[in-house]
KEPARO-849597 format. One record per atom (N, C-alpha, C): residue number from 1; residue in one letter; atom name; y, z, x. Coordinates in nm, 2 decimals. Layout:
(NUM; "A"; "CA"; (Y; Z; X))
...
This chain:
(1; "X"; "N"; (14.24; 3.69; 6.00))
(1; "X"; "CA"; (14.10; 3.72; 5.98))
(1; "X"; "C"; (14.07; 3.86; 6.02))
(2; "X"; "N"; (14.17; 3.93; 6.11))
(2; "X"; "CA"; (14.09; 4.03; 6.13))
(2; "X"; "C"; (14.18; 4.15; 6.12))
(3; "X"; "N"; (14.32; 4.10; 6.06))
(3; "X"; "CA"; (14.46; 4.16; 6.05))
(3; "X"; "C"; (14.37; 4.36; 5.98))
(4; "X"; "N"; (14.29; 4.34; 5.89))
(4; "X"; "CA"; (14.26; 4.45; 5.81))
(4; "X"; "C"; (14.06; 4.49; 5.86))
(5; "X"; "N"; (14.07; 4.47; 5.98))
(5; "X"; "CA"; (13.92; 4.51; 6.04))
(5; "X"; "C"; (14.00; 4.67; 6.06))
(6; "X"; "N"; (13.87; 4.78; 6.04))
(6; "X"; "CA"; (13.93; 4.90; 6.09))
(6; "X"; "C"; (13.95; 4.91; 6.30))
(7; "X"; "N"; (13.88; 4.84; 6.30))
(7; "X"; "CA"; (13.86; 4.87; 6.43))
(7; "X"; "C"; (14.00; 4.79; 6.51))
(8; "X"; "N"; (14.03; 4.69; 6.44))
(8; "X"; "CA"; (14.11; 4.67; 6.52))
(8; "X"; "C"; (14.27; 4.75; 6.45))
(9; "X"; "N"; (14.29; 4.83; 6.33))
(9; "X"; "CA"; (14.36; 4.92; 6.31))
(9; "X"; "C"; (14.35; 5.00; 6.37))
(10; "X"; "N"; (14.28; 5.05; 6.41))
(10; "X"; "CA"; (14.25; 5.15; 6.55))
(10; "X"; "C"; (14.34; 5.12; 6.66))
(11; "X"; "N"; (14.29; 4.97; 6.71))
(11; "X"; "CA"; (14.34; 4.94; 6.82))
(11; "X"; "C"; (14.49; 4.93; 6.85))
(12; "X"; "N"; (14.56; 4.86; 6.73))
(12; "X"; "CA"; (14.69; 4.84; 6.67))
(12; "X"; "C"; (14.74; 4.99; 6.69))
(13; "X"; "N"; (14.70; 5.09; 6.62))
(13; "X"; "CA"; (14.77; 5.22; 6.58))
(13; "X"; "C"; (14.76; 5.24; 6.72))
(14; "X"; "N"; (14.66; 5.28; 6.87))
(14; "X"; "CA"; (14.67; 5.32; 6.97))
(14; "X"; "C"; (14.78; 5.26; 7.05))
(15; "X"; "N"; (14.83; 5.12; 7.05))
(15; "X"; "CA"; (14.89; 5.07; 7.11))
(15; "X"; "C"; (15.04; 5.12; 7.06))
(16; "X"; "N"; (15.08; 5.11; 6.90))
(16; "X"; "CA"; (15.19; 5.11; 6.85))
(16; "X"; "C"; (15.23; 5.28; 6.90))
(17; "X"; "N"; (15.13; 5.38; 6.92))
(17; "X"; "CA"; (15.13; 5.49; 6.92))
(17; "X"; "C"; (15.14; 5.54; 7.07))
(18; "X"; "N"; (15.15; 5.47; 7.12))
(18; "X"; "CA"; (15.16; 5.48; 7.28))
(18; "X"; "C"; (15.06; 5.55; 7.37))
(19; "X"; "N"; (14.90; 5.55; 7.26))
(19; "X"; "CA"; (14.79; 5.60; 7.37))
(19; "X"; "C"; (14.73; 5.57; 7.48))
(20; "X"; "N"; (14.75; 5.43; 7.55))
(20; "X"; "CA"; (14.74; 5.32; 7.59))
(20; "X"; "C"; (14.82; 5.31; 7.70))
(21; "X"; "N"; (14.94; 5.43; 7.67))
(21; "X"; "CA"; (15.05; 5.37; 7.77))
(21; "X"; "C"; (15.12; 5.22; 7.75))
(22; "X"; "N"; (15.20; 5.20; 7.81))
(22; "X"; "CA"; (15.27; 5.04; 7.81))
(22; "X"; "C"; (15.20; 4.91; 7.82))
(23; "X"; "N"; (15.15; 4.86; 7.72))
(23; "X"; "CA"; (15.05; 4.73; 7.71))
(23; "X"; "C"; (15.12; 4.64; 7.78))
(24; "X"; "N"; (15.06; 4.58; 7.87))
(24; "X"; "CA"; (15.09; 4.50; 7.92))
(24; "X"; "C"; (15.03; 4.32; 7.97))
(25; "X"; "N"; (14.93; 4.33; 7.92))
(25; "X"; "CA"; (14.79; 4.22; 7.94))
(25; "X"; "C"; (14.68; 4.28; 7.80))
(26; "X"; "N"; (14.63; 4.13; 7.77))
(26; "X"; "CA"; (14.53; 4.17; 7.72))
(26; "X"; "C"; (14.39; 4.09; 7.76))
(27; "X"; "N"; (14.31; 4.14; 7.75))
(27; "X"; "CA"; (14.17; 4.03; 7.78))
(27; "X"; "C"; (14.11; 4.04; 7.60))
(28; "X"; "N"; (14.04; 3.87; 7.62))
(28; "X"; "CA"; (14.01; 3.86; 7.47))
(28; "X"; "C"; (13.91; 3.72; 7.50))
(29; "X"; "N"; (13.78; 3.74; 7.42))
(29; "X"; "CA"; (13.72; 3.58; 7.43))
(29; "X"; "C"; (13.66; 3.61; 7.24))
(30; "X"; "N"; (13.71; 3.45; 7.22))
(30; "X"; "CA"; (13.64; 3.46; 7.09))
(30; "X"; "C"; (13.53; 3.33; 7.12))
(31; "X"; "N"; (13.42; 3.32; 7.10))
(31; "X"; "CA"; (13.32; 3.23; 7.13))
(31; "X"; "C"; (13.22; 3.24; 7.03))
(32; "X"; "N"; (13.19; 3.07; 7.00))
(32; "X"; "CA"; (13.11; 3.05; 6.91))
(32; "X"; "C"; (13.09; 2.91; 6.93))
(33; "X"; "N"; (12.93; 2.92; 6.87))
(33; "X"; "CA"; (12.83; 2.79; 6.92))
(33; "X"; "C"; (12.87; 2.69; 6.77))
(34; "X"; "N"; (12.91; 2.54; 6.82))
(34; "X"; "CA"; (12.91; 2.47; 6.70))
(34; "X"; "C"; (12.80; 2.34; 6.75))
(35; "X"; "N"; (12.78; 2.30; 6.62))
(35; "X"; "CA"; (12.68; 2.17; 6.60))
(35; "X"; "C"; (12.76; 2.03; 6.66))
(36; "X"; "N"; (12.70; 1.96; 6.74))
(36; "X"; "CA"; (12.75; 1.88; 6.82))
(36; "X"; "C"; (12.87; 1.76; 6.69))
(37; "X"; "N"; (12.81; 1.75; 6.59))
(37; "X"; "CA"; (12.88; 1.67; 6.48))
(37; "X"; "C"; (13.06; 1.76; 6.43))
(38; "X"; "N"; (13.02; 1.90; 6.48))
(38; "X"; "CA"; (13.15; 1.95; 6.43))
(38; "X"; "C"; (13.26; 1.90; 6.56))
(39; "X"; "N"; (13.15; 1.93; 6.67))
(39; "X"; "CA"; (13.23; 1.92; 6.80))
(39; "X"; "C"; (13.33; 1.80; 6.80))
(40; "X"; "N"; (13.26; 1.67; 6.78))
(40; "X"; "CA"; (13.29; 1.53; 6.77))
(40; "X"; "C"; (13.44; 1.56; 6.68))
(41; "X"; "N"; (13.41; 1.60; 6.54))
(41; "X"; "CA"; (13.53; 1.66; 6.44))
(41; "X"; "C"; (13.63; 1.70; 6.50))
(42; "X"; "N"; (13.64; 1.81; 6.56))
(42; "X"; "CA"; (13.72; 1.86; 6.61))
(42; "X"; "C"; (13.77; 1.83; 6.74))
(43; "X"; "N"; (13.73; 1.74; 6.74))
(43; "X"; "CA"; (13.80; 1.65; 6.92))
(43; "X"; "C"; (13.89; 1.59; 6.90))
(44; "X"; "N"; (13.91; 1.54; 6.76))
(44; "X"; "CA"; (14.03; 1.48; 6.73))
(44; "X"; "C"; (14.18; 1.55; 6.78))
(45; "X"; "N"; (14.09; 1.68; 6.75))
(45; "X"; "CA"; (14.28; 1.76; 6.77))
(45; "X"; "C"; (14.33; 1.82; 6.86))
(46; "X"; "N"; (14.42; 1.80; 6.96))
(46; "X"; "CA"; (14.48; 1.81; 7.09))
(46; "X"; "C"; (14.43; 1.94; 7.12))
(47; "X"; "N"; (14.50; 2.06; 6.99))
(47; "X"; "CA"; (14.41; 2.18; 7.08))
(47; "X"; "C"; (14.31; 2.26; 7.05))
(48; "X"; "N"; (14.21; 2.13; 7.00))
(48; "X"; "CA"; (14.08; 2.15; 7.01))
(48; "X"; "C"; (14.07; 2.34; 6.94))
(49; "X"; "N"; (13.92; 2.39; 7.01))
(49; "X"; "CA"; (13.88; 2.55; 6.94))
(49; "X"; "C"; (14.01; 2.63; 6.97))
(50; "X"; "N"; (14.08; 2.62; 7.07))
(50; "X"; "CA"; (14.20; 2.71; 7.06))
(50; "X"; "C"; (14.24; 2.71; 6.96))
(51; "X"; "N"; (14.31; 2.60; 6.86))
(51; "X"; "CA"; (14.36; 2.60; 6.77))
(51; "X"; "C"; (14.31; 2.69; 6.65))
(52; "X"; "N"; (14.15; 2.68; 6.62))
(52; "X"; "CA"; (14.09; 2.67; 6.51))
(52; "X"; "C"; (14.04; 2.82; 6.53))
(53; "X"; "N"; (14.08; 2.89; 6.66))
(53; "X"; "CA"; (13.96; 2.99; 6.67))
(53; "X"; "C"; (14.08; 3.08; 6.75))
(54; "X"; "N"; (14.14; 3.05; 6.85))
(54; "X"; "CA"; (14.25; 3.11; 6.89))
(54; "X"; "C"; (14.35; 3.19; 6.82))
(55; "X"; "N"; (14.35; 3.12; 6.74))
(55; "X"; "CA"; (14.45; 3.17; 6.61))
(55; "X"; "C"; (14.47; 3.35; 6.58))
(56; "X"; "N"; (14.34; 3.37; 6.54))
(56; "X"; "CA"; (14.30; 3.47; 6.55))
(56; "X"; "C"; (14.33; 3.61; 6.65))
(57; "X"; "N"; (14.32; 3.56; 6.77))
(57; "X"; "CA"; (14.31; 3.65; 6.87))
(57; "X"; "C"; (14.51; 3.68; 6.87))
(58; "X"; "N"; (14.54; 3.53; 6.90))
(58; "X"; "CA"; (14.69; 3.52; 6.94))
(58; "X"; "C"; (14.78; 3.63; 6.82))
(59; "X"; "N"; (14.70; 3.59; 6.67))
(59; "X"; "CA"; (14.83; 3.69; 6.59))
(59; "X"; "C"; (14.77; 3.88; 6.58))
(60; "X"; "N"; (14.67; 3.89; 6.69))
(60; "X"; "CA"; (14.68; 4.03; 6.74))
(60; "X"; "C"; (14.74; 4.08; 6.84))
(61; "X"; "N"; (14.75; 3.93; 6.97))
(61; "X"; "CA"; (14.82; 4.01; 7.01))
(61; "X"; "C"; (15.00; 3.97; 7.02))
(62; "X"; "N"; (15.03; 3.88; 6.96))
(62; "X"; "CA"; (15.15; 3.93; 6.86))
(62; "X"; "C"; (15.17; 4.02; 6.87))
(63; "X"; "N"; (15.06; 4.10; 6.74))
(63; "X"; "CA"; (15.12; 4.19; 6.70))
(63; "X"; "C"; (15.14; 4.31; 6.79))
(64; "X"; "N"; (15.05; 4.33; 6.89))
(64; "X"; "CA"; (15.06; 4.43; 6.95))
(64; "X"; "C"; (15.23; 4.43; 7.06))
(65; "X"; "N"; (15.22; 4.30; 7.16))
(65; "X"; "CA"; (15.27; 4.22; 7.24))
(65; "X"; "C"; (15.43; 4.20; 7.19))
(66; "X"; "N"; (15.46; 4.17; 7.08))
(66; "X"; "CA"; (15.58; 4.12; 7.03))
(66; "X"; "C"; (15.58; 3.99; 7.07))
(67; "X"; "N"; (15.68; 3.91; 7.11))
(67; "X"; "CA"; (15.67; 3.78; 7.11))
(67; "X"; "C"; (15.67; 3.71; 7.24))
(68; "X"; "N"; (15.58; 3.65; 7.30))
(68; "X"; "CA"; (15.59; 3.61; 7.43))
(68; "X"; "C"; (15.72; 3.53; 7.49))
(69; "X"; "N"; (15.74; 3.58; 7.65))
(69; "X"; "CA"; (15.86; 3.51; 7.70))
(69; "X"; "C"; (15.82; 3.38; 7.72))
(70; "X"; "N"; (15.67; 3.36; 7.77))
(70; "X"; "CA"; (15.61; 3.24; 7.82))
(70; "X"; "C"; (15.46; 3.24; 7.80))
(71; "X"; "N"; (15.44; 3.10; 7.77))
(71; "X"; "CA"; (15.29; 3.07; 7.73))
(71; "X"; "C"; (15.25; 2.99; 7.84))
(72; "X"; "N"; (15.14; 3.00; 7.91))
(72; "X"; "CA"; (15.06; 2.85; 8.02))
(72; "X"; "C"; (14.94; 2.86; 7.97))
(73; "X"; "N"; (14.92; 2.75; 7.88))
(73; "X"; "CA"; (14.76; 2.68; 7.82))
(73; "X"; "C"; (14.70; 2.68; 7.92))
(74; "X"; "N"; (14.56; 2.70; 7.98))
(74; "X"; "CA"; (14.45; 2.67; 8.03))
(74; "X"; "C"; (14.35; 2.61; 7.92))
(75; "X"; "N"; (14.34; 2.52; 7.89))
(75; "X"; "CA"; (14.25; 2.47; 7.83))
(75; "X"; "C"; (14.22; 2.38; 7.91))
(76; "X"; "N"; (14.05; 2.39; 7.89))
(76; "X"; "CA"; (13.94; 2.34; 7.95))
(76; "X"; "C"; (13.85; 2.28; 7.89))
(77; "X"; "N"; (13.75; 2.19; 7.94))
(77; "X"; "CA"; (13.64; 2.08; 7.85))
(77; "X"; "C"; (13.57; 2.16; 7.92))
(78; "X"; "N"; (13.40; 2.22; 7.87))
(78; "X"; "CA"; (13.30; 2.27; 7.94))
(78; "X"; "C"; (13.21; 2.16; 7.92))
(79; "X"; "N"; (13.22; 2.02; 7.86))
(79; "X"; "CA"; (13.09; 1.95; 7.82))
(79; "X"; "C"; (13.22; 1.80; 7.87))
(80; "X"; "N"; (13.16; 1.76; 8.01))
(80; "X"; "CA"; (13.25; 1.63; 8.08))
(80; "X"; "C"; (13.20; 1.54; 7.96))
(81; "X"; "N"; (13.13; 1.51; 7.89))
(81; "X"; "CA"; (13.12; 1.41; 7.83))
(81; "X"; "C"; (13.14; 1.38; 7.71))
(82; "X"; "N"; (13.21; 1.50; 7.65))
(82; "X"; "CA"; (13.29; 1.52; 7.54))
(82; "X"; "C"; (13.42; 1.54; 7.53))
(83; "X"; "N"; (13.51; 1.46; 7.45))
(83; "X"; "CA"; (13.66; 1.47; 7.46))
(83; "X"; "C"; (13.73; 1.58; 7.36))
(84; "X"; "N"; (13.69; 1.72; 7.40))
(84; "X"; "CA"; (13.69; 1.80; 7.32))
(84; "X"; "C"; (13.73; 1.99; 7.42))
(85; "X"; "N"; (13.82; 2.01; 7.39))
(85; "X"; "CA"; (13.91; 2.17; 7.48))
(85; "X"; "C"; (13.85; 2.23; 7.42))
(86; "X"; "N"; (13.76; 2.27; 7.46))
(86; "X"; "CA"; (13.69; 2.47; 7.41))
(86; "X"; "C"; (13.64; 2.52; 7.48))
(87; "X"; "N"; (13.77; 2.55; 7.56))
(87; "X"; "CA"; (13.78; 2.62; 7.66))
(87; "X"; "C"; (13.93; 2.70; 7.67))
(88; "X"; "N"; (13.97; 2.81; 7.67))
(88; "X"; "CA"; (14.09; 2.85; 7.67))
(88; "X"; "C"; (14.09; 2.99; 7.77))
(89; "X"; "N"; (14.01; 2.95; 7.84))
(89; "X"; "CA"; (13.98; 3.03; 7.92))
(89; "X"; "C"; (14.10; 3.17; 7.93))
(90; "X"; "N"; (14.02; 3.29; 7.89))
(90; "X"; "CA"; (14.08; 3.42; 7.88))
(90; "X"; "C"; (14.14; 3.51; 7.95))
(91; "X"; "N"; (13.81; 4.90; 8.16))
(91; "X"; "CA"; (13.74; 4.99; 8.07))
(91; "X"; "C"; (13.69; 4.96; 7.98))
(92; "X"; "N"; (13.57; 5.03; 7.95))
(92; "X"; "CA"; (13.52; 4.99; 7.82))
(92; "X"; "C"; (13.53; 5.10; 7.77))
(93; "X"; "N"; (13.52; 5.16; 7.64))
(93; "X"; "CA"; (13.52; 5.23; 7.55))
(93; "X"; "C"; (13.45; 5.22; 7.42))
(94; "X"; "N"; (13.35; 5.26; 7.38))
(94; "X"; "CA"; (13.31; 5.26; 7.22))
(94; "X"; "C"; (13.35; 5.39; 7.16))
(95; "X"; "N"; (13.42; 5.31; 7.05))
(95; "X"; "CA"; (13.46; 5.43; 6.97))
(95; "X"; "C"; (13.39; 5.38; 6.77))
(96; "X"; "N"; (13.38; 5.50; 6.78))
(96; "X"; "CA"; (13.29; 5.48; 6.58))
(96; "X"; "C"; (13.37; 5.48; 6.51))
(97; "X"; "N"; (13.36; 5.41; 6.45))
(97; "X"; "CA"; (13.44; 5.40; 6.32))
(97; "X"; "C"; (13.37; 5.34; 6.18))
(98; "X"; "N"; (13.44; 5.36; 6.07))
(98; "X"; "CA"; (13.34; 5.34; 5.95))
(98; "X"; "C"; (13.32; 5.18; 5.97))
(99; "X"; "N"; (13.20; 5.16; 5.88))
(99; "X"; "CA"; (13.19; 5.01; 5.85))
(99; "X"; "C"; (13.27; 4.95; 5.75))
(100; "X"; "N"; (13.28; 4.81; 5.79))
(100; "X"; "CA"; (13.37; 4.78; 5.73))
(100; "X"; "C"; (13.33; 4.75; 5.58))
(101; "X"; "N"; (13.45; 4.75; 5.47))
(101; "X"; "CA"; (13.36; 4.76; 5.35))
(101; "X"; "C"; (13.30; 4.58; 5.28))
(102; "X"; "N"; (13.44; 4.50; 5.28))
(102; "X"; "CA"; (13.38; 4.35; 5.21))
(102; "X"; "C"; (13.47; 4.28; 5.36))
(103; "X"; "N"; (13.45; 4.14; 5.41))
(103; "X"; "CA"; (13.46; 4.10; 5.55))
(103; "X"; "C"; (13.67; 4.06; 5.48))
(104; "X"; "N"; (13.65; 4.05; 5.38))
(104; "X"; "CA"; (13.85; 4.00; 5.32))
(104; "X"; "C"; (13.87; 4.12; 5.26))
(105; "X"; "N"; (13.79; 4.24; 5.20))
(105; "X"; "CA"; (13.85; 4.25; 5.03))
(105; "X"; "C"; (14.00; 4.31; 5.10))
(106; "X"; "N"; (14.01; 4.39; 5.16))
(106; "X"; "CA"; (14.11; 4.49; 5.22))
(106; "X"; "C"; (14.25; 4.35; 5.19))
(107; "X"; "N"; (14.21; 4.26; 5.23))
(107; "X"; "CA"; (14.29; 4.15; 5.28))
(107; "X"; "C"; (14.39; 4.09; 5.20))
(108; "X"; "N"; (14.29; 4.06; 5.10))
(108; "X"; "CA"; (14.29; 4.00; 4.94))
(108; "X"; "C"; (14.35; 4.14; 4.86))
(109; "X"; "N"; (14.32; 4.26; 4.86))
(109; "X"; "CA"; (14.41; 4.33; 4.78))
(109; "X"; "C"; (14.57; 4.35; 4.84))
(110; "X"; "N"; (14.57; 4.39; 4.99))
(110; "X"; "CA"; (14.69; 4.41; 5.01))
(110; "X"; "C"; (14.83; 4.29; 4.97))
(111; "X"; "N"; (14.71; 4.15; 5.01))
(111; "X"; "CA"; (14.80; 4.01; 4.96))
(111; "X"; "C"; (14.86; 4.00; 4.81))
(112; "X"; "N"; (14.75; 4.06; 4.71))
(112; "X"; "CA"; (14.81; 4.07; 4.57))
(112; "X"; "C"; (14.90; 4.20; 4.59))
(113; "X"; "N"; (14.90; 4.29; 4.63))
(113; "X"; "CA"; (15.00; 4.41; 4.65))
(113; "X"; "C"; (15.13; 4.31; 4.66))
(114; "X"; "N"; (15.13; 4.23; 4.79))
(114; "X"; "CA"; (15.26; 4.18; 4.86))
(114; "X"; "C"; (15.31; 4.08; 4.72))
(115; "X"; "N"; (15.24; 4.02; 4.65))
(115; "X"; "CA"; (15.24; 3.90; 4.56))
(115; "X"; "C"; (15.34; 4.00; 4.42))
(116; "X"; "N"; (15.24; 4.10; 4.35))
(116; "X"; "CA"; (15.30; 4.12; 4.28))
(116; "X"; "C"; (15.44; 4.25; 4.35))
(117; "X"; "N"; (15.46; 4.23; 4.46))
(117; "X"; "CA"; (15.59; 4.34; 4.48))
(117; "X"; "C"; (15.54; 4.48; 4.48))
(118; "X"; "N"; (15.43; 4.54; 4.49))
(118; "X"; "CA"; (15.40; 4.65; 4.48))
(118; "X"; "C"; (15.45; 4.74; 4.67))
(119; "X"; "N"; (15.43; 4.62; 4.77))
(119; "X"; "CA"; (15.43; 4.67; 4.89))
(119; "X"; "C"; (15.49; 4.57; 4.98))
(120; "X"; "N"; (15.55; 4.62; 5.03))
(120; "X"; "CA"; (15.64; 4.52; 5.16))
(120; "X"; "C"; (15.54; 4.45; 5.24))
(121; "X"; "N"; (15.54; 4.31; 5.29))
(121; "X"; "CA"; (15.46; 4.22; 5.36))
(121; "X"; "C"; (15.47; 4.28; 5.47))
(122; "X"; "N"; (15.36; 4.30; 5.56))
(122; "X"; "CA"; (15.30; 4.41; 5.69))
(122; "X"; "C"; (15.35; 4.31; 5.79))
(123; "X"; "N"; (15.30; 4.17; 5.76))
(123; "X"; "CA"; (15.29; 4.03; 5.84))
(123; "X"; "C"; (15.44; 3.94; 5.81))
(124; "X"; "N"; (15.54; 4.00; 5.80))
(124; "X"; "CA"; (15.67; 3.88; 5.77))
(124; "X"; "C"; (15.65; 3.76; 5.79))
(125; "X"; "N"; (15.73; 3.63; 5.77))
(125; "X"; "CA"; (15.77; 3.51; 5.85))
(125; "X"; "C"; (15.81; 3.53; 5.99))
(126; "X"; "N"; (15.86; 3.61; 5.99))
(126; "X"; "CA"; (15.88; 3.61; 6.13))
(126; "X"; "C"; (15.78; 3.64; 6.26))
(127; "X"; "N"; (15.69; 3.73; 6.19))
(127; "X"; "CA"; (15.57; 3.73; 6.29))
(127; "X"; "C"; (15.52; 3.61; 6.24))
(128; "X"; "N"; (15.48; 3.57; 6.14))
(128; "X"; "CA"; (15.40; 3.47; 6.11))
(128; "X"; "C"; (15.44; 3.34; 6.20))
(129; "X"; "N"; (15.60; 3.29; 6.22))
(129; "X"; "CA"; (15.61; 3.21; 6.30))
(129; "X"; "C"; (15.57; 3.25; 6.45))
(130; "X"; "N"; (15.57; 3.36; 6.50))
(130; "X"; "CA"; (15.60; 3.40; 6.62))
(130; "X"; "C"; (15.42; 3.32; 6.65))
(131; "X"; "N"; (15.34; 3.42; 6.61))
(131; "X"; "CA"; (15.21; 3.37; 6.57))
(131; "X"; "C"; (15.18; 3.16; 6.60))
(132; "X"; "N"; (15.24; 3.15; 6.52))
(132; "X"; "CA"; (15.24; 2.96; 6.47))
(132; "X"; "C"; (15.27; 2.93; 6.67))
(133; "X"; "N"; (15.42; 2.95; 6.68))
(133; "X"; "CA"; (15.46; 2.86; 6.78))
(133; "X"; "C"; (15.37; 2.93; 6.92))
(134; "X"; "N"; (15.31; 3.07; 6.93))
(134; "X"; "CA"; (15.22; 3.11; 7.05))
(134; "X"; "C"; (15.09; 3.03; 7.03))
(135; "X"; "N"; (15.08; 2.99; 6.91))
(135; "X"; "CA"; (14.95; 2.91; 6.92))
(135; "X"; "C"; (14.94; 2.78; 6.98))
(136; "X"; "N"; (15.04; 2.72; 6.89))
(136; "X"; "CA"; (15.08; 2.57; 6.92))
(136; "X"; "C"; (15.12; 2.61; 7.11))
(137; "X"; "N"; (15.19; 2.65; 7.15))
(137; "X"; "CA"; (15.18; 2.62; 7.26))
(137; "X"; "C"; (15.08; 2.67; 7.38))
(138; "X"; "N"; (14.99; 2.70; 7.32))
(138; "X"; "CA"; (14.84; 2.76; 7.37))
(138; "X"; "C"; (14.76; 2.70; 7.34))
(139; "X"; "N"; (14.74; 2.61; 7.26))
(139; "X"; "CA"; (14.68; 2.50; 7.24))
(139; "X"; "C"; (14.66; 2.38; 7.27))
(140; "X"; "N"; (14.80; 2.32; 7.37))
(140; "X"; "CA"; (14.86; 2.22; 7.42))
(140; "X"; "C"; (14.79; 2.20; 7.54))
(141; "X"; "N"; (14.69; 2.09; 7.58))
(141; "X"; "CA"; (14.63; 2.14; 7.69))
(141; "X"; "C"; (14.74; 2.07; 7.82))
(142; "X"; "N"; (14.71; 2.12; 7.96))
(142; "X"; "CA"; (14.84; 2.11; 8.03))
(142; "X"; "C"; (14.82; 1.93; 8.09))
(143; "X"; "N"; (14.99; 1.89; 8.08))
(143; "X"; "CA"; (14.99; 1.74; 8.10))
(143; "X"; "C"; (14.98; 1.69; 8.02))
(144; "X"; "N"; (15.04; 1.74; 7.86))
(144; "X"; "CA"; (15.05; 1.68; 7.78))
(144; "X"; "C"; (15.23; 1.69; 7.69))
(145; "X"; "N"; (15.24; 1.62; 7.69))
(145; "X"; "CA"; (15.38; 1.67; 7.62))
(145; "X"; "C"; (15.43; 1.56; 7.53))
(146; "X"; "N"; (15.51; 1.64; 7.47))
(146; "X"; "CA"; (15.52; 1.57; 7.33))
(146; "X"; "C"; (15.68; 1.56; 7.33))
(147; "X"; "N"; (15.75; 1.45; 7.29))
(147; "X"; "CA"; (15.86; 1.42; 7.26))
(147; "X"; "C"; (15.92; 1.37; 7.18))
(148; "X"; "N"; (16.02; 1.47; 7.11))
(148; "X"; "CA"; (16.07; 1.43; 6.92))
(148; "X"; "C"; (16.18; 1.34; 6.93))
């Protein structure tokens, strides 16, 4: 979702560029108010808004990060009487940059780029997985485990 925001090309380029010095942590909250019927929805699924909304954050910092040695979920319920994790518990600088032009189009052309062969995929399978499994295990709230 946010792979082709300029701002966060910015951010990407400082880090890959080493202006930043050696990244080492990041802080990140993505937050958003849902209608108590979505809430219910989405309770079904073990990792809850992490899943659905985490996603996001996690294949930035992938990309910056490369692939984690170790993940520990903190997910949290903020509403006891809802069976529902949305909670993932998480200098300033403004810098300008243009506006962005359509919220996908950048997204949607580069993907037909990759589709018809015109450009190498920026995002491989391999990040893509790296991505998948930091999610999945960031989403797992803790005391849960699963066995194949």
């Amino acid at each position: 979702m946010y792979r082709n925001n300029p701002a966060v090309q910015f951010c990407l380029r400082a880090v890959r560029e080493g202006w930043l010095g050696r990244v080492f942590e990041v802080h990140a909250v993505m937050s958003k108010q849902q209608p108590l019927a979505y809430r219910r929805w989405l309770s079904q699924f073990r990792g809850g808004t992490m899943y659905t909304f985490g996603c996001h954050l996690i294949d930035l910092v992938v990309s910056m990060l490369g692939k984690p040695d170790r993940i520990t979920p903190y997910q949290r319920q903020t509403h006891p009487d809802e069976n529902l994790y949305d909670n993932g518990l998480p200098g300033y600088r403004q810098v300008a940059l243009p506006p962005m032009p359509g919220r996908y189009d950048d997204q949607l052309i580069e993907l037909a780029q990759v589709i018809r062969g015109e450009i190498a995929n920026p995002y491989p399978l391999a990040h893509e997985r790296m991505v998948q499994e930091a999610l999945l295990a960031a989403s797992i709230p803790a005391g849960i485990v699963f066995v194949s």
